[in-house]
N, C-alpha and C positions, 0 to 999 in steps of 0.2 A: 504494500500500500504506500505509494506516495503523497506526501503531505506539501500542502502549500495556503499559504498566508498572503491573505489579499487586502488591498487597501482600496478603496477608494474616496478620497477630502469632502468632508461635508457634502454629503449627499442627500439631506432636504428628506424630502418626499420621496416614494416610490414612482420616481421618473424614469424615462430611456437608460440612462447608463447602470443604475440599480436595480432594476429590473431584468437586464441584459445580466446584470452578474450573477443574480441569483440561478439564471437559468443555467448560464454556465455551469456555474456549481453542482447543481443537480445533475446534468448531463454527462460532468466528471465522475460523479459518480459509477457510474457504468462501466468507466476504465481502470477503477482501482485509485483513483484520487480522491484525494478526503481535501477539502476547503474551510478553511477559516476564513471568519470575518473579522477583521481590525475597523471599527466605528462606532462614530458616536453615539452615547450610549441610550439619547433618545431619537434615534435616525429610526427611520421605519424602518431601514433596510438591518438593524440591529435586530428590530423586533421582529422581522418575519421570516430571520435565518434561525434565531433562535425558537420562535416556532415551530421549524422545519427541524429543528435537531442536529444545527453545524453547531461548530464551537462559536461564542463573539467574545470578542476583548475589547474592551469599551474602554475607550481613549479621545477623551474630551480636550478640543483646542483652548488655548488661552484664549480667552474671550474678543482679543483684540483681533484673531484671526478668522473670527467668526462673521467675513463679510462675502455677501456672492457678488459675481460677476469677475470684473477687475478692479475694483475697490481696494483692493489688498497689495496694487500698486502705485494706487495714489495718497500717499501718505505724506505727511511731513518729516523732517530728518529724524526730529526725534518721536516720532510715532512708528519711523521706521525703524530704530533701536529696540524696541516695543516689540513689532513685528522678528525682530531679526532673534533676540530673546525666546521671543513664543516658539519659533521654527525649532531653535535649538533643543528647545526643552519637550519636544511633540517628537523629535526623531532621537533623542535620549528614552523617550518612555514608549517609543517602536521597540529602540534595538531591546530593549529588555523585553519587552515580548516574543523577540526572534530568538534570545539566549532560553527561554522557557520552550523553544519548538526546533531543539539544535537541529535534523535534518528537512525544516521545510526548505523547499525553494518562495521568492516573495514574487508576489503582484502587483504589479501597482497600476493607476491608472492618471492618464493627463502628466502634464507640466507640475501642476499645482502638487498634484499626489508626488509627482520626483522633492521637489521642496517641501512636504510634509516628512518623508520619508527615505529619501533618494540616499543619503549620508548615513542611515542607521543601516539602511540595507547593505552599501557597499563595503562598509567597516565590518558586519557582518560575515562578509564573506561570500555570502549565499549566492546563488545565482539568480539573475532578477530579469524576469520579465515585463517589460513595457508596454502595457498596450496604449495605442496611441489615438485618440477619436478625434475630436474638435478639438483643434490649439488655435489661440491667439496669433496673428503676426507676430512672426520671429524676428524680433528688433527688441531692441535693451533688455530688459532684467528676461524678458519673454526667452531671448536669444541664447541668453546664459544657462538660463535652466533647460531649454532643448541642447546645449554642448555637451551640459553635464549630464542629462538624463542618457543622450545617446555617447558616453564616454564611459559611465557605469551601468551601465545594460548589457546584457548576454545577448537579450534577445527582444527584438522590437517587434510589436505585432500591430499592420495597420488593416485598416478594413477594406479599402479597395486601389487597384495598382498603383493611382496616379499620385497616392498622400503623399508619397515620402518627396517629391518635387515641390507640391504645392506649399508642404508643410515646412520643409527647413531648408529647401534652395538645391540647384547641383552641384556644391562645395561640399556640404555635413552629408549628401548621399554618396559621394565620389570616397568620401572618408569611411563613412559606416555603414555602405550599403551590403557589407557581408554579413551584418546584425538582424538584418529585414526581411518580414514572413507575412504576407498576405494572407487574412481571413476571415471572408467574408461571413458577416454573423450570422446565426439561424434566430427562427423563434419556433416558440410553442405549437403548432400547426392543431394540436389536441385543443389544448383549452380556449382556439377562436372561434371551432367549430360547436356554436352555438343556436338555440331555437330564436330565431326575430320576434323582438317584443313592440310592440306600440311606440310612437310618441308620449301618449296619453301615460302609456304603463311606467315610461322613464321620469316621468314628472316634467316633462318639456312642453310648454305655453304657447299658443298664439301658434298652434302647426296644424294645418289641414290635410290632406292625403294630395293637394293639389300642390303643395309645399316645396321647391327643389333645393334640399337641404347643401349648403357647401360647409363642411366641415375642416378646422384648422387646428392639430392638437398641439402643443408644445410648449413651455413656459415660454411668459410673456414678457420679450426684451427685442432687444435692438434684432441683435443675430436670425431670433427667427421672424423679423420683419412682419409682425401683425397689424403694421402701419400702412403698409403697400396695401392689404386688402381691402380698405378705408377707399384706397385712392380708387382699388378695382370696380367698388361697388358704387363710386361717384362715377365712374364713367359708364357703367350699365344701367343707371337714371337721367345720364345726360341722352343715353341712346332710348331711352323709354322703353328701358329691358327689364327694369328691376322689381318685376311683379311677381308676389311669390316667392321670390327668394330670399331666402335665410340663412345668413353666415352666422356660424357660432366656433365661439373660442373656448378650446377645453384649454385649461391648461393657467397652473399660479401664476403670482407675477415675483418676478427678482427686481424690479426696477418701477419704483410709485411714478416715477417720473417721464419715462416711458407711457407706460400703462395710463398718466393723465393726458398725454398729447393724443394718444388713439380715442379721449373717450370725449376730449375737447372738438376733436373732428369730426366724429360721427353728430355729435350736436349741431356743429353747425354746417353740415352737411346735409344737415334735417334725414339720419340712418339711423334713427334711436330703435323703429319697428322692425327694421331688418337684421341686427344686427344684437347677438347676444354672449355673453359670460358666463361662462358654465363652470369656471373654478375647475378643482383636479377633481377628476372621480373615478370612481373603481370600475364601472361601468363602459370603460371607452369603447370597446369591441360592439355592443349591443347599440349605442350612440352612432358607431362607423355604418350599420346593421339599416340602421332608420335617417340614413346620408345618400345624398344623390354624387357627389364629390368631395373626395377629399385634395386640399391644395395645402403646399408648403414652399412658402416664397423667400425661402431662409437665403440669408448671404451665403451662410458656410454653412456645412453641413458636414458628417461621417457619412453612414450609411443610418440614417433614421428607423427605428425599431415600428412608429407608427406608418410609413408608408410599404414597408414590406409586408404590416399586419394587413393594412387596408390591399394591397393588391390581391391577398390570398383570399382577403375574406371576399373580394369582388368589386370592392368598391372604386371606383377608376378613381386614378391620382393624375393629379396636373404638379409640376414641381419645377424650381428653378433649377437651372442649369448650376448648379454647385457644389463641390465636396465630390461623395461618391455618387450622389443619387443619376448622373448619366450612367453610369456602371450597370442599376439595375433597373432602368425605364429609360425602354426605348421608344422616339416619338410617333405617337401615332398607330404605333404596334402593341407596346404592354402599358400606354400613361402618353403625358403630352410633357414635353421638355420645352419649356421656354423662359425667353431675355424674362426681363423683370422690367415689362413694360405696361403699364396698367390698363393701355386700349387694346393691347394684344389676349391680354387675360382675358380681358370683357368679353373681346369676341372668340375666343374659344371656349367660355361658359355659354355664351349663347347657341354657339354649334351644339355642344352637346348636349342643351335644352331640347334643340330642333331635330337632333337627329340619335334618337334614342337607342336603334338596331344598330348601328356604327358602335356605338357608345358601348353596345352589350359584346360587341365582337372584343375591342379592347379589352374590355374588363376579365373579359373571360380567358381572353392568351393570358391576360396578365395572371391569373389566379393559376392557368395550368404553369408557369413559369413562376412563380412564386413555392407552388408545392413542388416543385423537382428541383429548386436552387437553394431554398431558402431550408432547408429540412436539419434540423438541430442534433439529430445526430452526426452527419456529416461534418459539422462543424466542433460537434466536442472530439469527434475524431482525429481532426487535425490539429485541435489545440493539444489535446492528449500527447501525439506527438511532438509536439515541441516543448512539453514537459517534461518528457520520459528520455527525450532524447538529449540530454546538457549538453 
């Protein structure tokens, strides 16, 4: 039985990347890997590993380090003493966790997770796995800690070919491109395969059966851009499109400020009826279930966990052209890829108003190409391997 200890920094809610881990974890199972959780010790993802019956080691940040987004770079000098302090004393009270688990190998996730982490691990000894999802622009302190992350890693794992260019440039992949392992995520394919409930049944307002729901899931900040659909949905009322349609946003907010300029637009945009706030809920699949579209207009991106759900589960995706998601939505064929132009959106929500048989062919390649690519043991299989294999 091989043993490994995983970290992922402030992980909130049960979102995309903690969600993603636990499945991992389970899926390792199968291979003779036993997973730990290193997390805060009121993170959900604390509580539903421990649920599950993995080990959790609850390791709470100094409080000053307790900020989302990139906040945690914008400091003052001596706030950054503060921070620099906290880091210290957060990858001291790691490494004595890894001295309590002498042969795991460690996990880690993100930049942030190397800076949480990165220095207990490689003092440690151990062999340390990188997985790599959404980073920051690599310029200043960002830059530093992808040198160091990919100088103390064994082994880097990205989710689709092109990250390691896009992400740290052709210099750090000319240097460390013998570290890097591509693998693409799986999910659940079992627990989306659900009976369709109502509108009515979900608790959702002001929906008729004539209703063409566009759904947006993701936390609500700059990156996944739930300000562009503001501007989408003003240009499908300038065309005298916007009958019937219902954008709703699943998904918390990391940024009040953010989150007030989208709600200042829809106001005076006069989109208060069209346009709703659904907060995080456990429900998203059965939400995807009772959607005519789902769209994700993100700058950056990995490989998002919700639009792989939603191809399986049937629901066609429209998605910006960034990260991994051209990797797995091809246009026209499994999703619509397009610029991040708001009268171009418009009028590919209108086409697939208009032309519903079209609409069902995609959806449908997309769901048989979802369940033959996307399939999670394939994926714990080859992470298996790059565990087993040091």
């Amino acid at each position: 039985m091989k043993n490994m200890i995983s970290f992922l920094p402030t992980p909130g809610g049960l979102t995309g990347a903690p969600r993603r881990l636990l499945l991992l974890a389970f899926v390792l199972k199968d291979y003779d890997i036993n997973v730990a959780f290193v997390s805060e010790s009121m993170s959900q993802l604390s509580h539903i590993a421990r649920k599950n019956g993995f080990d959790v080691y609850d390791l709470d940040p100094d409080p000053v380090l307790r900020v989302k987004g990139g906040a945690l770079l914008k400091v003052s000098f001596f706030k950054g003493l503060r921070v620099f302090s906290g880091l210290f004393k957060h990858n001291y009270q790691f490494f004595r966790v890894l001295q309590s688990n002498k042969d795991a190998i460690v996990w880690i996730r993100s930049s942030k997770g190397i800076a949480f982490a990165g220095l207990a691990s490689f003092f440690s000894g151990r062999t340390l796995i990188w997985d790599v999802d959404y980073e920051p622009s690599s310029k200043g302190l960002i830059r530093i800690l992808h040198i160091v992350g990919l100088f103390i890693s064994d082994k880097v794992v990205f989710q689709y070919s092109s990250a390691p260019y896009k992400i740290f440039g052709k210099k750090l992949v000319k240097l460390f491109c013998h570290k890097f392992h591509v693998v693409v995520p799986g999910i659940d394919l079992r627990s989306i395969r659900a009976e369709k409930k109502s509108a009515l049944f979900l608790g959702l307002k002001n929906f008729s059966d004539k209703s063409f729901v566009v759904l947006q899931v993701g936390t609500i900040c700059d990156r996944k851009n739930q300000l562009f659909l503001i501007d989408v949905m003003s240009a499908l009322r300038r065309k005298g499109l916007l009958i019937n349609i219902k954008l709703l946003f699943l998904g918390g907010e990391i940024d009040a400020h953010y989150l007030n300029i989208i709600q200042q637009k829809i106001r005076s945009d006069k989109l208060d009826e069209y346009v709703s706030f659904l907060g995080w809920r456990d429900d998203v699949h059965q939400i995807m279930r009772i959607s005519n579209l789902l769209v994700m207009p993100s700058k950056d991106e990995g490989v998002p966990n919700t639009v792989q759900e939603a191809m399986c589960i049937g629901l066609p995706v429209m998605v910006s052209n960034s990260g991994g998601m051209s990797e797995i939505v091809k246009h026209g064929i499994t999703g619509w890829l397009l610029d991040l132009c708001p009268e171009e959106w418009a009028c590919q929500i209108h086409y697939n108003i208009e032309n519903n048989d079209f609409v069902k062919k995609v959806s449908s390649a997309a769901a048989d190409y979802a369940n033959h690519q996307f399939d999670m043991n394939s994926w714990g299989s080859r992470y298996a391997d790059l565990i087993k294999n040091r």
